[in-house]
C-alpha positions in Angstrom: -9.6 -15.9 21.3 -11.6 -18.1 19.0 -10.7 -21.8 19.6 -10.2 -23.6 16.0 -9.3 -26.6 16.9 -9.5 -30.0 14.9 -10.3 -27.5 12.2 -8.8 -28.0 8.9 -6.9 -24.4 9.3 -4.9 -26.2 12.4 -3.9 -29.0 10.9 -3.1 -27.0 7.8 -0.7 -24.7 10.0 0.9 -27.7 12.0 1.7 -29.1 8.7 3.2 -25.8 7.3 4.9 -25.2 10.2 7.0 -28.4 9.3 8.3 -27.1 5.9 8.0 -23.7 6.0 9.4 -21.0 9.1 6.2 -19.9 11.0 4.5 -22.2 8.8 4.1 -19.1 6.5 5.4 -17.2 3.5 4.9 -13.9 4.7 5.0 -12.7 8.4 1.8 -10.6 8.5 -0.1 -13.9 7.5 0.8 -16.6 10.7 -1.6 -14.0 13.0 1.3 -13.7 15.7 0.1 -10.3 16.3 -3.4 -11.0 16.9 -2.9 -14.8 18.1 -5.1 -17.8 17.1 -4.6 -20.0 13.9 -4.2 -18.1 10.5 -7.3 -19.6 8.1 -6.1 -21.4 4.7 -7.8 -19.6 1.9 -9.0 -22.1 -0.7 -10.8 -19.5 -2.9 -12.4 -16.5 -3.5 -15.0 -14.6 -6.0 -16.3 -10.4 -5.6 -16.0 -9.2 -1.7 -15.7 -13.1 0.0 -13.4 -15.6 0.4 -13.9 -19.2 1.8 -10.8 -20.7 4.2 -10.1 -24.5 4.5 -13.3 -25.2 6.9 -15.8 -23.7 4.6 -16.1 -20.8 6.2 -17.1 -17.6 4.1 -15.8 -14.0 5.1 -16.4 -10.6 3.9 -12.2 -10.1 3.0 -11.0 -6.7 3.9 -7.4 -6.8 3.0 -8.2 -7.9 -0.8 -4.8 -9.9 -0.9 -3.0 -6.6 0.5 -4.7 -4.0 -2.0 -4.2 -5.5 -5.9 -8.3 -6.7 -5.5 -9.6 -3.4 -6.5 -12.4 -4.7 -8.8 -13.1 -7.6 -6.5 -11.3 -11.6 -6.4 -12.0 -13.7 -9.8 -13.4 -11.0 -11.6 -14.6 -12.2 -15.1 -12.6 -9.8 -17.2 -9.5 -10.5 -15.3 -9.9 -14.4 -15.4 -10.5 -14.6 -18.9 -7.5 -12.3 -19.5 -5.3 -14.8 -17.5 -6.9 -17.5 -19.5 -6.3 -16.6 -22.7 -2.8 -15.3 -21.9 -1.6 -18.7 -20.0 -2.7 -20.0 -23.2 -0.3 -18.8 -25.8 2.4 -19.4 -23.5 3.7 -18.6 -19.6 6.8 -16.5 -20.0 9.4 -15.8 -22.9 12.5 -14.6 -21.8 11.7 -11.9 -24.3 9.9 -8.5 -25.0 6.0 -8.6 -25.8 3.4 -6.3 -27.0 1.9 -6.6 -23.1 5.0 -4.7 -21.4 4.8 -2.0 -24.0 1.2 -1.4 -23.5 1.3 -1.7 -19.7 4.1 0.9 -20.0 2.0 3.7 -21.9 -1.1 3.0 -19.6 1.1 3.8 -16.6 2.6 6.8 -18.3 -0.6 7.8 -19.4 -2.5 7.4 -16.0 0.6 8.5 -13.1 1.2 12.3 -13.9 5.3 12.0 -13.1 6.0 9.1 -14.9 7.7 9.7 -18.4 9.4 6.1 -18.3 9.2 3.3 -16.4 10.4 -0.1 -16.0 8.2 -3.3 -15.2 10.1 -6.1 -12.1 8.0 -8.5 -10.4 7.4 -7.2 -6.4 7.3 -4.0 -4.4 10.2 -4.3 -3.2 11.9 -4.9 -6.3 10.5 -1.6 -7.0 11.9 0.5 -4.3 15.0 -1.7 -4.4 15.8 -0.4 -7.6 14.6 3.0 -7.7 17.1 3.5 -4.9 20.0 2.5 -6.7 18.9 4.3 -9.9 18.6 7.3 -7.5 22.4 6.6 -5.9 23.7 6.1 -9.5 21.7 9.0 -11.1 23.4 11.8 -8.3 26.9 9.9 -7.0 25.3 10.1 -3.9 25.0 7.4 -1.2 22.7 8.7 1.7 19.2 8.0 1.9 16.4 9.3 4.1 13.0 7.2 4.5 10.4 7.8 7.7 10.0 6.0 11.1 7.0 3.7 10.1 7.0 3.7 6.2 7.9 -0.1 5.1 9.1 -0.2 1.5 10.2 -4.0 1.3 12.6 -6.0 2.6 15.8 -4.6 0.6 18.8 -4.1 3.3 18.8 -0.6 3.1 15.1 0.4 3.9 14.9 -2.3 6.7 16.5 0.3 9.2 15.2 2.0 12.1 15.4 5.6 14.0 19.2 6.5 15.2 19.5 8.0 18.6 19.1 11.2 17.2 17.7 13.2 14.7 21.2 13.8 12.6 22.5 9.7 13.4 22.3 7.4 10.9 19.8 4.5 11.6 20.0 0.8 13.1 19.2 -2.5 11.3 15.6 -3.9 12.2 16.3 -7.4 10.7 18.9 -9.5 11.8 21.4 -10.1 8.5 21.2 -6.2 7.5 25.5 -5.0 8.2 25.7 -2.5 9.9 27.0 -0.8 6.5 24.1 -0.5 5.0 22.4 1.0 7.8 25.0 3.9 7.8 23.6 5.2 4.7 20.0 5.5 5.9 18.7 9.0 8.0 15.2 8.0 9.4 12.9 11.1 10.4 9.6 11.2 11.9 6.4 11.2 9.3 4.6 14.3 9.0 7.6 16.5 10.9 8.7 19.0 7.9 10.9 20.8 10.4 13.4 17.8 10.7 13.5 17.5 6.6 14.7 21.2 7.1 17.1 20.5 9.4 19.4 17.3 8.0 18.9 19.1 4.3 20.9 21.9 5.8 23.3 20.3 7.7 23.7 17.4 4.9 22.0 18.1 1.7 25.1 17.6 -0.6 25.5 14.3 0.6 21.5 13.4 -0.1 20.7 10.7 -3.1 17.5 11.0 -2.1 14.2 11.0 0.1 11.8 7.7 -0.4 8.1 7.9 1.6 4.7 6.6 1.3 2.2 9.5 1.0 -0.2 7.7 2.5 1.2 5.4 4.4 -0.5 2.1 4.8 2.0 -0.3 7.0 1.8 1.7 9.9 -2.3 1.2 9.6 -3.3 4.1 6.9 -1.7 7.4 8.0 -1.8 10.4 5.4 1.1 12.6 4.7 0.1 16.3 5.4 0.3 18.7 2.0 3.1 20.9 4.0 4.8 17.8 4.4 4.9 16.1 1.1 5.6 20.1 -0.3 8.8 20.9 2.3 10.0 17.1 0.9 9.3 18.2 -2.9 11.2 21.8 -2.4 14.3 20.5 -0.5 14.8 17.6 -3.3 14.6 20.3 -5.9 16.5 22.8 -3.9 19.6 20.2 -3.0 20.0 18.0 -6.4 18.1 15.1 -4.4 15.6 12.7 -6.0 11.8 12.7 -4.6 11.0 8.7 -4.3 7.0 8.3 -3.9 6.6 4.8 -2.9 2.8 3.9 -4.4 3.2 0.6 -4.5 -0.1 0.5 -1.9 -1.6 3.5 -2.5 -1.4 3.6 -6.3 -4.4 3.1 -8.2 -6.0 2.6 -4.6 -6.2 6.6 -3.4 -7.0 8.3 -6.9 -6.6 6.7 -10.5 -3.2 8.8 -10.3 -2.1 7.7 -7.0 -1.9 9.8 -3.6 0.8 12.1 -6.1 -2.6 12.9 -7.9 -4.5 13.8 -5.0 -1.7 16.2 -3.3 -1.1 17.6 -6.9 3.0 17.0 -6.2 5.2 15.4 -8.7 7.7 13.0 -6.8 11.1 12.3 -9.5 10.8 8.7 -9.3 7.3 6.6 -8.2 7.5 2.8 -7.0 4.2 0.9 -7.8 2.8 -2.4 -7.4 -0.2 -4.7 -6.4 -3.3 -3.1 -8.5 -1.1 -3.0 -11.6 -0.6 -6.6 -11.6 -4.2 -7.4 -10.8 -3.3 -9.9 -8.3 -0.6 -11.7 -9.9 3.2 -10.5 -9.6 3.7 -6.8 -11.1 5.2 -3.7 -10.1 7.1 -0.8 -11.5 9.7 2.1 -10.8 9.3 4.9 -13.4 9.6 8.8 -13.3 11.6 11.5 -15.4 13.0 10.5 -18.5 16.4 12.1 -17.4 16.7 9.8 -14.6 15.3 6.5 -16.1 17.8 7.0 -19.0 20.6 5.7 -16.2 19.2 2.6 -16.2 20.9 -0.7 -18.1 21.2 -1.1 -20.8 21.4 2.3 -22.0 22.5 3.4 -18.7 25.2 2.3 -15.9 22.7 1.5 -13.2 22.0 -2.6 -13.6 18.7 -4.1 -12.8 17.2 -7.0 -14.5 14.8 -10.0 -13.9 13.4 -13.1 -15.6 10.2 -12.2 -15.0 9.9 -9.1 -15.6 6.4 -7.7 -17.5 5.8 -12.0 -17.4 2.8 -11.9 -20.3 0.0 -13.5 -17.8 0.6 -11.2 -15.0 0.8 -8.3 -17.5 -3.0 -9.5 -19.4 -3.8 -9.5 -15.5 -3.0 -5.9 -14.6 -4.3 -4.9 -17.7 -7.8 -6.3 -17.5 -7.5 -4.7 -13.8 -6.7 -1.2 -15.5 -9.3 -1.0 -18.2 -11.9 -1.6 -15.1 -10.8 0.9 -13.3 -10.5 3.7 -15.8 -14.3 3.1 -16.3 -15.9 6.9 -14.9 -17.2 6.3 -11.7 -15.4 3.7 -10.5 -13.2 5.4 -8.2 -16.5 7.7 -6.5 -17.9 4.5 -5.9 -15.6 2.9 -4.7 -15.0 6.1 -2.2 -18.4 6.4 -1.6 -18.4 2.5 -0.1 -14.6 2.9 1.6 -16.5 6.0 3.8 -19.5 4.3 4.4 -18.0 1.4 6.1 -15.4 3.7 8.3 -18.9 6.0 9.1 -20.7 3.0 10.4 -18.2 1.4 12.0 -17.8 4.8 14.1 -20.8 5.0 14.5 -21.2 1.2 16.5 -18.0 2.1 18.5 -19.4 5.4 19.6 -22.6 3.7 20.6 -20.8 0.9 22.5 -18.9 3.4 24.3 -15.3 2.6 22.8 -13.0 5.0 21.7 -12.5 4.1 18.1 -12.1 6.3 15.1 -11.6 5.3 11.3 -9.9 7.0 8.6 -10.7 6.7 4.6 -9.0 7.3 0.9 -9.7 5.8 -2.4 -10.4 2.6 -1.6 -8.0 2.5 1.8 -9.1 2.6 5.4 -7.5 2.4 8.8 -9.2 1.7 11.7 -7.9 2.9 15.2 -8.9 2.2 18.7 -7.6 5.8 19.8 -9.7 9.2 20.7 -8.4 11.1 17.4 -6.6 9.9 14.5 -2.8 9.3 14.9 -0.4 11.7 12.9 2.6 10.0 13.3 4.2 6.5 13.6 5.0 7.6 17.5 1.0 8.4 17.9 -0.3 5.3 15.9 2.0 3.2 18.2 -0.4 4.3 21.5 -3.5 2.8 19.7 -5.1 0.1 22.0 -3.5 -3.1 20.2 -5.3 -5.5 23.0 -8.8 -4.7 22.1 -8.2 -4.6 18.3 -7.4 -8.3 18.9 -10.4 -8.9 20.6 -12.6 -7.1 17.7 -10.6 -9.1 15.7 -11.3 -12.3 16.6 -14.9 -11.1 17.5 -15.5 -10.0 13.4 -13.5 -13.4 12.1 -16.4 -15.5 14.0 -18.9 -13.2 12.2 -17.3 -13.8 9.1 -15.8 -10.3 8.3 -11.7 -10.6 7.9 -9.8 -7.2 8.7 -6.2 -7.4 8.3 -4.8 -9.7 11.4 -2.5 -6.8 13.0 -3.9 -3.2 14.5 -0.9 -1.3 12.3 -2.0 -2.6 9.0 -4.1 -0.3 6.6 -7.9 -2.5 5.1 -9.0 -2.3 1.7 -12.3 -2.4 0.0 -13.5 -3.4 -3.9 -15.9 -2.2 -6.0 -17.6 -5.6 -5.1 -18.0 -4.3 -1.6 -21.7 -2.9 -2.4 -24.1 -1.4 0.4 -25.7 -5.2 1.3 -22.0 -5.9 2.4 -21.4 -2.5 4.0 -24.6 -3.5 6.3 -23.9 -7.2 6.8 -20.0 -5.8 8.0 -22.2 -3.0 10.5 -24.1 -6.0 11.9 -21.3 -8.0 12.5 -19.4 -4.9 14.1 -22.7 -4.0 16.3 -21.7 -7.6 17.9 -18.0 -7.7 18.1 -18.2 -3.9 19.5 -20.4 -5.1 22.4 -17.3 -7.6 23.9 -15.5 -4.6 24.3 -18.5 -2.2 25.9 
């Protein structure tokens, strides 16, 4: 591992490690998966950011997905600027939240309403009690490997069996919640068949990432995605399509776009807000009607469509509607999961990539996993050491082997190459 010490970074993390549990604010970031000293990011402009030593890095996780058109883009400052401006937050409706509404109605093909909350799992949070309130029904099946936030009910694991209800994965989730959850494997349409016939009266409804990215990037297969869309329609359940990674990363319209299937409610987050705090539940017009204060289901927040991190996402969305943005953007997203294949395979390591949109996982495994059960076999000891081996190069990939990268349109083809030379390197400590 790559010795930091009497860096700025360590005595950044003994200090946060004072005030704060781990010494972070989110567990992905304190590098216990990979080991070492998480780096202290002090800023950050197109494909780079710089951590507290100096130190420059080609940033592959873009802040978890919402840097699409790359970090401090002009547009998106100036936005921000000019927003922060005329005031923080109102407590009130503004013009921002209406036209952040049409642009997401306008863009995601399923959604007819929708309502703006601050995080992800606010989003999924809420579209599963809308979906409870909207049938009268309480269970809820979600997949072995899909994470949707850190509400109570989606923090459960697999039962014992296929028809058992699941187990908490957090300490401080009751057991209660956890008896309302059915968690199947991913990409196993035979097992949707068989709990929707043996409980599908009982079914609120069926929330899943179609391409899931918390597992490292795994994509839902059509028959999949299509048994899930039939049985929700054939049973009275409500199809939950959580996008808040892969919307506006995949496709302009999301991975719902791409498979051409119309989920009844679609959580979505992180590139709508532009990297400040937005997301969104919204679907059928039917369904959204049940929602306060029209409706009995109750959800509110402060914060809600706040008016700086609206102008943010919205600056974000007029970039990406541009034609062509999304074929370059593919175009680069391949490129680097080609050429890094291509260094593995000359080193002689097993390794094979995977790319969507502006998404990629990267595996060290013969063949792409299919399943959460297959991605867990990847070889999570050598993606530390390529890990720490690209972080002294300067290239940051996201500091766990089961966590999907992303790419911006600032990622052009000089960073594509400088990424390949420092991969030709970090390759050969594993040769």
């Amino acid at each position: 591992m790559t010795s930091t010490s009497h860096s700025k970074n360590d005595t950044l993390f003994a200090r946060a490690q004072l005030t704060t549990p781990g010494g972070v604010n989110s567990p992905v970031r304190a590098f216990r998966s990979v080991g070492g000293t998480p780096r202290f990011i002090t800023r950050a402009e197109g494909p780079y950011f710089w951590d507290a030593d100096g130190k420059r890095y080609i940033d592959y996780i873009g802040s978890w997905g919402p840097a699409i058109v790359g970090h401090a883009h002009p547009d998106v400052v100036k936005a921000v600027q000019d927003a922060a401006a005329r005031g923080l937050s109102f407590g009130a409706p503004t013009e921002g939240e209406i036209d952040m509404a049409e642009a997401i109605c306008r863009i995601v093909p399923s959604v007819e309403q929708v309502r703006l909350v601050s995080s992800g799992t606010e989003a999924t949070m809420s579209a599963l009690r809308l979906a409870r309130g909207a049938t009268g029904r309480d269970t809820i099946i979600k997949f072995e490997g899909c994470y949707h936030g850190h509400a109570d009910s989606l923090l459960v694991k697999a039962g014992s069996g296929l028809l058992t209800f699941g187990n908490p994965t957090s300490a401080g989730v009751p057991e209660d919640f956890a008896k309302h959850t059915l968690v199947l494997d991913y990409n196993k349409p035979e097992q949707l068949e068989e709990v929707f016939r043996s409980k599908g009266d009982t079914i609120a409804c069926v929330i899943v990432e179609p391409v899931a990215g918390n597992m490292n990037l795994l994509r839902a297969t059509p028959e999949f995605l299509q048994t899930m869309r039939r049985l929700c329609t054939q049973y009275g359940a409500i199809l939950i399509f959580d996008e808040v990674m892969s919307g506006f990363r995949v496709a302009l319209g999301g991975a719902q776009a791409l498979y051409d299937i119309q989920p009844d409610l679609t959580a979505l987050g992180k590139v709508i807000g532009g990297g400040l705090p937005v997301a969104a539940f919204g679907g059928r017009a039917d369904i959204m009607q049940h929602m306060a204060p029209i409706g009995g289901v109750y959800q509110a927040g402060t914060l809600s469509g706040n008016p700086v991190a609206v102008a943010a996402g919205m600056a974000t969305l007029k970039i990406i509607e541009q034609p062509g943005f999304y074929e370059a953007l593919s175009t680069h997203t391949s490129k680097l999961v080609a050429g890094l294949s291509a260094e593995a395979k000359a080193a002689g390591v097993d390794f094979c990539g995977d790319a969507i949109g502006g998404m990629f996982g990267l595996y060290f495994a013969p063949e792409l996993p299919v399943d959460y059960a297959t991605m867990m076999k990847c070889d999570k000891t050598r993606f530390n050491t390529f890990f720490h081996a690209m972080l002294d190069e300067g290239v940051y990939l996201a500091p766990s082997a089961f966590e999907a990268g992303f790419v911006s349109a600032q990622h052009d083809d000089a960073i594509i190459e400088a990424t390949m030379a420092a991969a030709r390197k970090a390759f050969a400590t594993l040769a």
